[in-house]
Steps between C-alpha positions, in 0.01 A plus 500: 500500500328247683658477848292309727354170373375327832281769613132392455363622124252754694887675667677489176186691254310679740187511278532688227693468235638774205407365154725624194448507126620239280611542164521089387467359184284126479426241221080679430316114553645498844423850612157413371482202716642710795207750467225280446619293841539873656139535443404190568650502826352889538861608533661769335818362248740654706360316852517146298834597358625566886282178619704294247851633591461468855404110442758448271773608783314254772713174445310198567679142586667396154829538368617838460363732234251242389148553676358786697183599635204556298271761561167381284234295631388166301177726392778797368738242297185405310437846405877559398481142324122624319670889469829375301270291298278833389802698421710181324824496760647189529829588669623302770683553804859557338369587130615880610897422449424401133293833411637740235314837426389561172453879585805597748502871642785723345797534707 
């Protein structure tokens, strides 16, 4: 429960953080994309994965729930633009609510 949101970022974390496994499912082009940016950006996948989040909560002047902060560099949007090229993904932003799995897990 977060309980104190005007505290300076350094008060509220304290520097270190405790990291949990993850068991999520993604489309294969895009977590191909997401590892090949990882590396390009010497990161590991989870580090990018938390870099991402955290921009995507940082509103930015716009109407709400339509833009928010990005956290790649002109130089890294070229590599995801060059990366979803190699691996053929041409989703966009809001291609994600269309998806269907053609290999769901077993309930």
């Amino acid at each position: 429960m977060i309980t104190d949101l005007t505290s300076p970022p350094s008060a509220r974390i304290g520097g270190t953080v405790e990291r949990v496994q993850i068991g999520a499912r993604m489309e294969k082009r895009m977590v191909q994309v997401l590892k090949g940016l990882a590396e390009f950006k010497d990161m590991t996948l989870g580090e990018l994965l938390e870099e991402i989040v955290l921009h995507s909560f940082e509103p930015v002047p716009g109407h709400e729930g339509q833009q928010c902060a990005s956290p790649h560099s002109a130089r890294s949007l070229q590599a995801i633009a060059d990366l979803k090229k190699v691996y053929g993904m041409e989703h966009g932003k809001h291609d994600s609510y269309d998806f269907t799995c053609d290999n769901p897990q077993p309930e």
